[in-house]
C-alpha positions as CSV (number, residue, x, y, z in Angstrom):
1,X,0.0,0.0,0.0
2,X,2.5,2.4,0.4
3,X,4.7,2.0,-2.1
4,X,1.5,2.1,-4.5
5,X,1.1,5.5,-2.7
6,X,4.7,6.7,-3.4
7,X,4.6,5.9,-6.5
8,X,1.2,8.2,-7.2
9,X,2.8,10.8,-5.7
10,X,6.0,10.6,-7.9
11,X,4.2,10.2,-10.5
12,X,1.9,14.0,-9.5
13,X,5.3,15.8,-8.9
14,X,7.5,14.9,-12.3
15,X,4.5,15.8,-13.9
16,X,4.1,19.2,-12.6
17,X,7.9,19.6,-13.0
18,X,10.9,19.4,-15.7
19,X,14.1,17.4,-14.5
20,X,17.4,19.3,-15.8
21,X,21.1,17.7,-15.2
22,X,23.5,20.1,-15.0
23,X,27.2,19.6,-16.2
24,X,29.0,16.5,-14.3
25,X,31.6,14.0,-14.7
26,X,29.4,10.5,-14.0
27,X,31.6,7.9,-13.3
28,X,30.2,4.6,-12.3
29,X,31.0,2.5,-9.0
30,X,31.5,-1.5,-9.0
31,X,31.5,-3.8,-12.4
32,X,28.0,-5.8,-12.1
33,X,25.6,-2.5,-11.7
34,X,27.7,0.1,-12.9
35,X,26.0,2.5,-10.7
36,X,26.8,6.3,-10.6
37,X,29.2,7.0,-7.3
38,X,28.0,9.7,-5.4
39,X,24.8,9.9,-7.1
40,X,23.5,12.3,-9.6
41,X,22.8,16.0,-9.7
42,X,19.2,16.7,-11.0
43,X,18.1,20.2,-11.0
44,X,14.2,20.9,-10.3
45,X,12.0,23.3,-12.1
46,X,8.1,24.0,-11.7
47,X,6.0,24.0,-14.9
C-alpha cells in the first residue's frame, strides 16, 4: 500500500515539474551494476 502511494505521488510531482542535469563528470562505482558514485545532480523546475 505504500509503495503504490509513493509511486502516485512521484508520478503527480514529475508531472508538474521538468528534471534538468547540469554539467558532471558521471563515473560509475563496481563492475555488475555500474551505478553512478556519489549519485547524480538533478536540478528541479516548476512548470
Amino acid at each position: 500500500m505504500a509503495a503504490t502511494e509513493l509511486m502516485v505521488m512521484l508520478a503527480r510531482l514529475l508531472a508538474r515539474t521538468s528534471l534538468r542535469m547540469p554539467a558532471q563528470r558521471i563515473r560509475a562505482t563496481g563492475f555488475a551494476a555500474l551505478h553512478p558514485r556519489n549519485g547524480l545532480s538533478v536540478e528541479l523546475t516548476e512548470n
